[in-house]
C-alpha positions in Angstrom: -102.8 232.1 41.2 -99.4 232.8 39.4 -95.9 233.8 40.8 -94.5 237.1 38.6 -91.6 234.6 38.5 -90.7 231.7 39.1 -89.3 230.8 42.9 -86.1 230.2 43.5 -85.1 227.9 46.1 -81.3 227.5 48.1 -81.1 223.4 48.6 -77.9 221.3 49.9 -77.8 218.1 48.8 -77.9 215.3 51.5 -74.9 213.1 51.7 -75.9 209.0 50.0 -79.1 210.0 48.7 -80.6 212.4 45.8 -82.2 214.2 48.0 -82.1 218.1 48.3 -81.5 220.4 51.7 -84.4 223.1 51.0 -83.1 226.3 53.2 -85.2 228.5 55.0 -82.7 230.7 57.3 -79.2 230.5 58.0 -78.6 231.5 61.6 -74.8 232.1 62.7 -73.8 231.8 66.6 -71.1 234.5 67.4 -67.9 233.8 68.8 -69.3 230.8 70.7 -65.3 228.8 71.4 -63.6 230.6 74.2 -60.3 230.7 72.5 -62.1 232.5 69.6 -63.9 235.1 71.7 -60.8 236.3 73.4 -59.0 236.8 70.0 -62.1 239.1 69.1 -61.8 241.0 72.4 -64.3 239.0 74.7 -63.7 236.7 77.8 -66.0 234.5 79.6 -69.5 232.5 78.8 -71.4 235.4 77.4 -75.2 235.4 76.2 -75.1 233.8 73.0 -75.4 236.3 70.2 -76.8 235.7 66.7 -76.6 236.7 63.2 -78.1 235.9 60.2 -77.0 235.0 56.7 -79.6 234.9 53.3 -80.6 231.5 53.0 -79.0 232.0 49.2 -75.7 232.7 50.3 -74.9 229.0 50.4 -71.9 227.6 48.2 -73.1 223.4 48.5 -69.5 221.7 47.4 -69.9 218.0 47.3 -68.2 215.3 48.4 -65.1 214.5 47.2 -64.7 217.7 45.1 -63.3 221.1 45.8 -65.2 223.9 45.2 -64.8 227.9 43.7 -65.8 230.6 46.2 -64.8 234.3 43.7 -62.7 236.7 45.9 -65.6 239.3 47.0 -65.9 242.7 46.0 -65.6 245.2 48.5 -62.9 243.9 51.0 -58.9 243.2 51.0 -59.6 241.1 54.0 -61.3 237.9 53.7 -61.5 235.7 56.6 -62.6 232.2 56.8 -64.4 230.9 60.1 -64.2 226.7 60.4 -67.7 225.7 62.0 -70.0 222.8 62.2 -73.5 223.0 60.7 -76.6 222.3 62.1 -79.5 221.1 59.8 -83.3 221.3 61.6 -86.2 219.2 60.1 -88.4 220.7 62.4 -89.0 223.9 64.5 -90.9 226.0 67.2 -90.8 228.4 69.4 -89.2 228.2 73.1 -87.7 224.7 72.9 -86.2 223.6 75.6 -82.9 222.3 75.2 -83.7 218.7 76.7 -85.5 218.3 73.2 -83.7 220.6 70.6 -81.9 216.9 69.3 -85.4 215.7 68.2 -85.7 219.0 65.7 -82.1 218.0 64.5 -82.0 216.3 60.4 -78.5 216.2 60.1 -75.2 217.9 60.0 -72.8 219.5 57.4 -69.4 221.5 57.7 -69.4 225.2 56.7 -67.4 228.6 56.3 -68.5 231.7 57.8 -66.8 233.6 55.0 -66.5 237.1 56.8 -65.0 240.3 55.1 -63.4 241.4 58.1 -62.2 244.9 57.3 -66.3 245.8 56.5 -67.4 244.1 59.8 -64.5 246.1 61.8 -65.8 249.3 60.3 -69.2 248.4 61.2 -68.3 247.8 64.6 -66.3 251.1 64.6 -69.7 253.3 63.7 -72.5 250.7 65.7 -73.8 249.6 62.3 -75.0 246.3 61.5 -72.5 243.5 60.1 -75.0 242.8 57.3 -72.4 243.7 54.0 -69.5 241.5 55.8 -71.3 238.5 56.7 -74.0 238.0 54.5 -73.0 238.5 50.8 -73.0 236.1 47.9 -71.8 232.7 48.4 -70.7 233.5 52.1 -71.8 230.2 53.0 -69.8 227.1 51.7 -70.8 224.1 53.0 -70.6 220.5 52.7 -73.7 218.0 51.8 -75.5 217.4 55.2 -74.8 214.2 56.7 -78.5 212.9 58.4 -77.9 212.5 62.2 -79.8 208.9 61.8 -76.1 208.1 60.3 -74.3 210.1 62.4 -75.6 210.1 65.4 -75.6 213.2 67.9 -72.2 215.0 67.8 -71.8 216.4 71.0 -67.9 216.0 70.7 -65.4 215.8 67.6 -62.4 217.8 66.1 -62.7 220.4 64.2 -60.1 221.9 62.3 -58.7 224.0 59.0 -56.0 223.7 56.9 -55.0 226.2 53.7 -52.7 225.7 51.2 -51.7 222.4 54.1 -50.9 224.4 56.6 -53.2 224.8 60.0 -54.5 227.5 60.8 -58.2 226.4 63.0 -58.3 223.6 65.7 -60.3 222.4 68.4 -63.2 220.4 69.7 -66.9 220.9 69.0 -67.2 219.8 73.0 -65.5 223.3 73.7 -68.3 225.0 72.2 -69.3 227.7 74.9 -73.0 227.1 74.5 -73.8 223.9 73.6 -75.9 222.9 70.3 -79.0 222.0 72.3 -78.7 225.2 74.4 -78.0 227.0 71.1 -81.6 226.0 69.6 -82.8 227.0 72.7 -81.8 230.3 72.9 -82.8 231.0 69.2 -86.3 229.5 69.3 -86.8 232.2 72.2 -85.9 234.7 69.8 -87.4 233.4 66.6 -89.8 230.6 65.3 -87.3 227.9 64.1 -88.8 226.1 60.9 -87.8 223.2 58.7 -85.3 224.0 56.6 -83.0 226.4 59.1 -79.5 226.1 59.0 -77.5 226.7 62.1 -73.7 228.0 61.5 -72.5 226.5 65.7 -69.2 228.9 65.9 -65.6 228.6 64.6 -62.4 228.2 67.0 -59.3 230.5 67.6 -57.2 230.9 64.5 -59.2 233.0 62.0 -57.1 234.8 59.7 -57.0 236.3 55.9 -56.9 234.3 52.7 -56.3 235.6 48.8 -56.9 234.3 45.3 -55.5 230.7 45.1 -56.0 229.8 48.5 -56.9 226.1 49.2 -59.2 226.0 52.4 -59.2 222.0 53.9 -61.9 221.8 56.9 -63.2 218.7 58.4 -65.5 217.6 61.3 -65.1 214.5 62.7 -68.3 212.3 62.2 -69.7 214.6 59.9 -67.0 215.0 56.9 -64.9 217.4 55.1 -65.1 220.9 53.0 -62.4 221.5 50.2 -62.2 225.1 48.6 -60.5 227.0 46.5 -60.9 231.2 46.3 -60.6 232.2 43.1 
């Protein structure tokens, strides 16, 4: 058997090792911080809702370095969306949430890079968000830190600076559903696999950034993102 190409494969690399992150899905939690939900228009603990990103969207920027995101096409307002990372080693269907932490590898800090004019549009005419959240490079994210180093985060600051000024802060222990509830919500909707990225939610504060833009974000017990839109 022969591939009429060659596979291409999205990895992250894995923080103090030379290992590589092979990605299956990217799953994104929507507005899953209170604070965040009521600046989009919602109020109280909702379902959770999910989207979904192509595994190849991710931008992996290393430790210690800053990376390049280009300005998309197709938008005049980019918006960046702080949010912890959740790395699975394993999956299933319908896990219960008691055991979602044993299905955790690791953990990494991400952008939801979001052309918000596109998704407000899409909104407007009941048509998917698919062109403002899932393009090219939509995805930055830091190496993944292994949870046997980390340990469970269940609690932390998160927050985002650009240009050194702050614009995203909070707590991952205000997420509205929890990261164990989260995996158990999306195993009842999909078969969660090796390889699956989860993008947890981003706090109040979203807003635009241009060309030149520095982007700072951090989680604590996981590490820090630096980028650059260029």
């Amino acid at each position: 058997m022969e591939f009429v190409f060659l596979p291409q494969q999205a990895v992250v690399p894995v923080e103090g090792s030379k290992q590589l992150f092979p990605v299956h899905r990217i799953y994104c939690v929507g507005r899953n911080y209170a604070e965040h939900a009521k600046e989009m228009g919602d109020s109280g603990r909702e379902a959770p809702f999910f989207f979904m990103k192509p595994a190849d969207a991710v931008l992996p920027v290393a430790h210690g370095t800053v990376g390049e995101m280009p300005y998309p096409a197709m938008t005049k307002d980019l918006h960046h969306e702080i949010e912890l990372v959740v790395a699975l080693s394993s999956g299933g269907k319908n896990i219960p949430a008691a055991e979602a932490a044993s299905h955790i590898y690791g953990y990494a800090v991400g952008l939801d890079m979001t052309r918000r004019d596109l998704q407000a549009e899409a909104k407007k005419l009941g048509r998917p968000w698919c062109t403002s959240k899932g393009f090219d490079q939509s995805a930055p994210i830091s190496s993944i830190h292994p949870i046997s180093v980390t340990g469970p985060i269940e609690h932390g600051a998160i927050h985002l600076n650009v240009n050194g000024q702050a614009r995203q802060t909070g707590d991952i222990n205000q997420l509205i559903w929890s990261i164990a509830e989260t995996i158990e919500q999306l195993s009842n909707f999909y078969e969660l696999r090796a390889g699956d990225l989860i993008f947890t939610g981003t706090p109040a504060g979203v807003a635009a950034v241009v060309k030149g833009d520095l982007l700072e974000g951090s989680v604590e017990g996981v590490g820090d993102l630096r980028l650059r839109l260029v």
